[in-house]
C-alpha positions in Angstrom: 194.8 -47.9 84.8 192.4 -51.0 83.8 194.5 -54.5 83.6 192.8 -57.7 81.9 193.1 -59.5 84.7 192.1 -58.0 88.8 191.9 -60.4 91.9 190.3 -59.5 95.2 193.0 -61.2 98.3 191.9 -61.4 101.2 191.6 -64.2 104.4 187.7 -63.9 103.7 186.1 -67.7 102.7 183.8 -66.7 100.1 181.6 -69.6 101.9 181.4 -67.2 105.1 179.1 -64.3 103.3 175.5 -63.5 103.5 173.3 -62.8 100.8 174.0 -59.4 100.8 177.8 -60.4 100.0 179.1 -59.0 104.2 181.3 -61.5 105.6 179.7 -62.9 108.5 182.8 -65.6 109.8 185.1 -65.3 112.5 188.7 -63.8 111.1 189.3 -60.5 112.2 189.4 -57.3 110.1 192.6 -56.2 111.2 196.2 -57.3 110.9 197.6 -60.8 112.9 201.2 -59.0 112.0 202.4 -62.9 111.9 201.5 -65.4 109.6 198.9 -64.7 107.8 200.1 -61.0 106.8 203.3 -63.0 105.7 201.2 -64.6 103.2 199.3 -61.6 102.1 203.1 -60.3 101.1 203.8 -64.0 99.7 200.7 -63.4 97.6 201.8 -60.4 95.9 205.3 -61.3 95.4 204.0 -64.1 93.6 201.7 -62.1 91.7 204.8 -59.6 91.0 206.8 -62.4 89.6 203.9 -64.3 87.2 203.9 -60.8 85.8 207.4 -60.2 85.2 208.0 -57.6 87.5 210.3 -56.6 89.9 210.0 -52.6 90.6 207.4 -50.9 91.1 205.7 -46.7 91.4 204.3 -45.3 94.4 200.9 -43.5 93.0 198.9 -41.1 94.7 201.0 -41.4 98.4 199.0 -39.9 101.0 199.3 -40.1 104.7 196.8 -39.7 107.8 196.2 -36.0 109.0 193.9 -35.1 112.0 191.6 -37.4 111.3 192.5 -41.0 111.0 190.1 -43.8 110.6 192.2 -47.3 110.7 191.5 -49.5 113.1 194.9 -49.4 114.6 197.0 -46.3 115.9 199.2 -44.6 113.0 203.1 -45.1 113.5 205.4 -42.6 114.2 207.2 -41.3 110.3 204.2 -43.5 108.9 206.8 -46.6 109.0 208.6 -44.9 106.5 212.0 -43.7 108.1 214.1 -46.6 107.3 211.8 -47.8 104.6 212.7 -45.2 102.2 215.6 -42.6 101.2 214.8 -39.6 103.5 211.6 -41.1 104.9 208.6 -39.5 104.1 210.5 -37.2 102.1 210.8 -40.2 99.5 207.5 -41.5 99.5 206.1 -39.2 96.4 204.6 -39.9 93.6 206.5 -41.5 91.0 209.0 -42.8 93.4 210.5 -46.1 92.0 211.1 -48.9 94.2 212.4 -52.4 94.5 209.7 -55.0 94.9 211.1 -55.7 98.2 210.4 -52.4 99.7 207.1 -52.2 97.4 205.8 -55.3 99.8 207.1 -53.3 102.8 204.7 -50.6 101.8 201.4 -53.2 101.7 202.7 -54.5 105.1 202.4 -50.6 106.7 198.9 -50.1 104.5 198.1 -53.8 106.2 198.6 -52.3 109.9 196.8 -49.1 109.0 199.9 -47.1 109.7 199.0 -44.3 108.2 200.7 -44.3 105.2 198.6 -45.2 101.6 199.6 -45.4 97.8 198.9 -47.6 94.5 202.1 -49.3 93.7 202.2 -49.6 90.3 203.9 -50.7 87.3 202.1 -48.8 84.1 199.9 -51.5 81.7 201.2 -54.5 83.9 200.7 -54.6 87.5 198.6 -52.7 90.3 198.6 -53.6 94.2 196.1 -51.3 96.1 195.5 -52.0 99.7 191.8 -51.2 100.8 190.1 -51.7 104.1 189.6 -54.4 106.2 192.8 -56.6 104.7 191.4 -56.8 101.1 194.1 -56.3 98.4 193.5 -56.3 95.3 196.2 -57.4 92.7 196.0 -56.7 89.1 197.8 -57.7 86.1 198.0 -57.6 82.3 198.5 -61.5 82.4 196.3 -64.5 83.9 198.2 -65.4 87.1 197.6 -69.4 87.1 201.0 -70.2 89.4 200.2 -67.3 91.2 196.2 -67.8 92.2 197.6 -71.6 93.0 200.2 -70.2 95.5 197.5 -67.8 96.7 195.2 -70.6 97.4 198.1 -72.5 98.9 198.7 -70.2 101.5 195.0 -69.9 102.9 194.3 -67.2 101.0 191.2 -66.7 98.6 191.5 -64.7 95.4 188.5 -64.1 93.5 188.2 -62.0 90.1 186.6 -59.1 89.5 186.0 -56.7 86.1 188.4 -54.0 88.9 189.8 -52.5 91.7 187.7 -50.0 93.6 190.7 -48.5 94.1 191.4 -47.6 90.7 192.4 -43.9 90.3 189.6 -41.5 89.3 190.3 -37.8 88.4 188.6 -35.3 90.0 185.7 -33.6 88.5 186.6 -30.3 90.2 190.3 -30.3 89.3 192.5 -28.7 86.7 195.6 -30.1 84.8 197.5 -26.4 85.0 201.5 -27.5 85.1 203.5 -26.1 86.9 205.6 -24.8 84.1 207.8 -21.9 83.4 204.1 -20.1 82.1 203.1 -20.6 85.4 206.1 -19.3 87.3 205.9 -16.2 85.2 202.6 -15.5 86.2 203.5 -16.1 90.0 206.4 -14.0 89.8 203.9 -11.8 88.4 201.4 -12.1 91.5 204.7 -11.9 93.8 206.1 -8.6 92.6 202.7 -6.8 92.5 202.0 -7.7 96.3 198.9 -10.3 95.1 200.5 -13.1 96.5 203.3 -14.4 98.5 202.5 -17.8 99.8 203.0 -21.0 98.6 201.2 -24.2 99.9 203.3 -27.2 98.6 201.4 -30.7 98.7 204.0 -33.1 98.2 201.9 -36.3 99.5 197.8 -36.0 99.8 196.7 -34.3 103.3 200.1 -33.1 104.3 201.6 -29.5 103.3 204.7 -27.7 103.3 204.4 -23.8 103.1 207.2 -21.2 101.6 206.8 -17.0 102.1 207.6 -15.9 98.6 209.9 -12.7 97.3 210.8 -12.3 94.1 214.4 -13.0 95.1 213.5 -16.3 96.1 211.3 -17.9 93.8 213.6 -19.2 92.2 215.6 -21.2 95.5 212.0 -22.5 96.0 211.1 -23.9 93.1 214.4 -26.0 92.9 213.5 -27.9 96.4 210.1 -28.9 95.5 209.1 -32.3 95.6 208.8 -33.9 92.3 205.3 -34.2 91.4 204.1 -31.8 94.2 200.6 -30.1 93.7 201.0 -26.6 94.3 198.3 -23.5 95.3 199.4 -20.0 95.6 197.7 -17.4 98.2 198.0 -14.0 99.2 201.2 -13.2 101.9 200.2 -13.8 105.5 199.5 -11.0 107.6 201.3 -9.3 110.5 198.2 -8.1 112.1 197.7 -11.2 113.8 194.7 -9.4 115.2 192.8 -9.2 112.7 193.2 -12.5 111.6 192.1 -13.7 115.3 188.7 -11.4 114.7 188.1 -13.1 112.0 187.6 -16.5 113.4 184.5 -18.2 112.6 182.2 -18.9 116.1 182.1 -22.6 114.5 183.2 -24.5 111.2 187.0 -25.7 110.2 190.0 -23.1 109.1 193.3 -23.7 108.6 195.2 -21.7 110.4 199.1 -21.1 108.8 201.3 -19.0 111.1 205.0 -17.7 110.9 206.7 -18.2 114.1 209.6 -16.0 116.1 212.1 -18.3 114.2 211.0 -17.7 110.5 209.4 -21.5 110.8 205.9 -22.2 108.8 203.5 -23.9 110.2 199.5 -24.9 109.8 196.8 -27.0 111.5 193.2 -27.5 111.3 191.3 -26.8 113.9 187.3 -26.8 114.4 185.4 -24.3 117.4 186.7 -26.1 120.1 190.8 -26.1 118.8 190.3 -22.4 118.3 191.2 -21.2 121.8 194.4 -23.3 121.0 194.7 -22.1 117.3 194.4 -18.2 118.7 197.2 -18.7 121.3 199.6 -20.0 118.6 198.7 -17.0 116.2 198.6 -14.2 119.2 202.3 -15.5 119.4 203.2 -15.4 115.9 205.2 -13.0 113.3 202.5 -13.0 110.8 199.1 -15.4 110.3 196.4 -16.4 108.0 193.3 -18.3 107.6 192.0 -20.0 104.9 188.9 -21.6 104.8 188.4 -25.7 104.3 185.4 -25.9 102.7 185.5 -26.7 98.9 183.3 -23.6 97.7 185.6 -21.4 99.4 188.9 -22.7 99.1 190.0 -21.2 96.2 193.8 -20.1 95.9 195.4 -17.5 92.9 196.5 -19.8 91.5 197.7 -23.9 91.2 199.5 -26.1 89.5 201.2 -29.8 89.6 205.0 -30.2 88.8 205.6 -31.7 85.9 208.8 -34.2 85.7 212.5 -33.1 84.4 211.6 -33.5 81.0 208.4 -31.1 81.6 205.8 -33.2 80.8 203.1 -34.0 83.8 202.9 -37.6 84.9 201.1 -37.1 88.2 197.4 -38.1 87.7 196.0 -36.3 90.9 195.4 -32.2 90.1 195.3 -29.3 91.2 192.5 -27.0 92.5 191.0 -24.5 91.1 192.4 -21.6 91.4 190.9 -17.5 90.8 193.2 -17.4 87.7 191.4 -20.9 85.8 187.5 -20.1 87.5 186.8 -17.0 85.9 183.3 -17.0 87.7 185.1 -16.9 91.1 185.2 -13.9 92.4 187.4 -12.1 95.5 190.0 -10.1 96.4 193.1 -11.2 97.7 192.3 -10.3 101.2 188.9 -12.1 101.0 191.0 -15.5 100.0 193.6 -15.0 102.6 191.2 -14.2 105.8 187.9 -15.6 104.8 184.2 -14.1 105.6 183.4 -16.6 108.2 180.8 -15.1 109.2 177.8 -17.0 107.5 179.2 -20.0 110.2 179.8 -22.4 107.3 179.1 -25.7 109.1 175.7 -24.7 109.0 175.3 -24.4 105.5 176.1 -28.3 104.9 178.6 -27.4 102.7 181.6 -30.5 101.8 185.4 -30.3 103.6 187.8 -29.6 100.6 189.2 -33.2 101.7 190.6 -33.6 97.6 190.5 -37.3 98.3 192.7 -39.2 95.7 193.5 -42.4 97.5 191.7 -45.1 100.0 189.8 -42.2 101.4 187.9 -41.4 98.6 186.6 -44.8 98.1 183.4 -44.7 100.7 181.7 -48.1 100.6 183.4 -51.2 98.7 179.7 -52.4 99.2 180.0 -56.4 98.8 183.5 -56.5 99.5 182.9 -55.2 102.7 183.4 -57.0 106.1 180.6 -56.1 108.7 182.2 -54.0 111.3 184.6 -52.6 109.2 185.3 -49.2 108.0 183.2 -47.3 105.6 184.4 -43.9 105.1 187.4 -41.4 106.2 187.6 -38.1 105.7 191.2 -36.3 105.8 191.9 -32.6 105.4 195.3 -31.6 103.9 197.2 -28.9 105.6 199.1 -31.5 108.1 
């Protein structure tokens, strides 16, 4: 979404930067959680209200997995239990909120709990929190009370054409909704034995998995979260010894595993989780692994929920699936227990990390304050 009119805000003095545009001065790069994060939150309400609004959309939420590169140790819930209705189980995308609890959401994105999203309101107002306490504001209007109150409270906004943050599809992804076309063919894939697993990715890097029969398809679909991103894969297995022999000596999986009380889970682990990873699956009812590296990853099929009305509003997309890459090739079994042999860490090939969000935005290059953080990586699967 491009608005007329972006700010950078941060407690950065322009006057305090090199020539290469680094801030070299002496305010710290993470949160006072006093009085200056109280004026960040000033800032954009008064922002907010030059603009007109009071509500705004979370976009693209995603939340920390096993890799988490803020400066300060995630919360528990991601801040989110009493923030939201239901906790994390409200913070999807779409999700409409007061401006109250929309300034809430940059004061956990501030601390680095763990929790990231745009909050939005479409062709008028963006807030996206990046690293090292830069927000960026933008708006369809100029913003004059609201730059003077900005200034005011020790703050420094400075314009720019836009927000780094701005969403950006991805190349590799696939606008397949998750329709009643596509619910045919998965009832389709369920009833001939093809598959009967279905990874549900209701906020970026964190998953919620459902075993699939034709008789519940239907109860599944129905408790989906709205907007979810969806891939399909092939049943797990209940010769958890063969998925154990196939382990890779070295690399990432994602191990998914069925325990004694009908309970899904998954994790990624690397060659020195795997001891861990094989007791867990030694234990279990049935087991998979699927790979985690973008060349292999490759469900049956994907999709994204559209809304009530059946029209897709998410912007983030699906993967590509065997049934929309008709040059992929494999059987079932090869996408449900991958050939790990090759050892694919060696090969240099790129995590599937599907970044949508703050993670996916590597280097704000002059914005950036030295010491600060450059890049994160996050898996999804949590």
């Amino acid at each position: 979404m491009q608005l007329s009119y972006v700010y950078r805000v941060s407690k950065y003095d322009p006057a305090d930067r090199d020539n290469h545009g680094h801030y070299t001065g002496v305010e710290d790069i993470t949160s006072d959680h006093g009085q200056v994060e109280a004026a960040y939150l000033q800032a954009v309400q008064a922002f907010a209200a030059d603009t007109g609004v009071d509500r705004l959309s979370v976009r693209e939420p995603e939340v920390s997995a096993f890799v988490h590169f803020g400066l300060e140790a995630p919360m528990d819930g991601f801040g989110l239990g009493t923030l939201l209705p239901g906790g994390l189980a409200g913070f999807h995308d779409g999700a409409e909120v007061p401006l109250d609890t929309g300034l809430e959401l940059v004061r956990l994105m501030l601390r680095d709990s763990g929790a990231w999203c745009r909050l939005e309101v479409e062709g008028a107002f963006a807030v996206h929190v990046g690293w090292d306490q830069y927000v960026y504001v933008g708006s369809s209007r100029p913003c004059h009370e609201a730059l003077a109150r900005t200034r005011e409270l020790g703050l420094f906004p400075e314009r720019l054409d836009v927000s780094p943050y701005n969403f950006e599809p991805d190349e590799d992804g696939v606008d397949t909704p998750g329709d009643n076309d596509f619910w045919g063919s998965l009832n389709r894939e369920v009833a001939c034995g093809r598959a009967g697993l279905l990874e549900e990715i209701y906020v970026q890097n964190a998953s919620r998995w459902h075993r699939l029969t034709s008789d519940t398809i239907d109860t599944v679909r129905a408790a989906l979260a709205p907007r979810a991103r969806l891939a399909v894969w092939p049943d797990l297995s209940s010769d958890t010894a063969a998925v154990l022999d196939a382990l890779p000596s070295e690399g990432l999986v994602e191990g998914v595993w069925q325990d004694k009380d009908g309970r899904i889970h998954s994790t990624v682990a690397d060659e020195d989780e795997f001891p861990e990873l094989a007791d867990l699956i030694a234990g279990a009812d049935a087991a998979a692994l699927l790979p985690m590296y973008a060349d292999e990853r490759v469900p049956l099929l994907s999709a994204v929920m559209p809304d009530r009305d059946g029209i897709v509003r998410a912007r983030w997309q699906a993967e590509r699936s065997l049934n929309n890459s008709p040059d992929r090739r494999g059987s079932p079994a090869e996408v449900a227990i991958a050939d790990f042999s090759s050892g694919g860490a060696d090969r240099g090939d790129e995590p599937a990390s599907g970044s949508v969000g703050r993670e996916a935005v590597e280097d704000e290059s002059e914005t950036e304050v030295e010491g600060g953080s450059d890049i994160a990586i996050i898996f999804h699967g949590a």
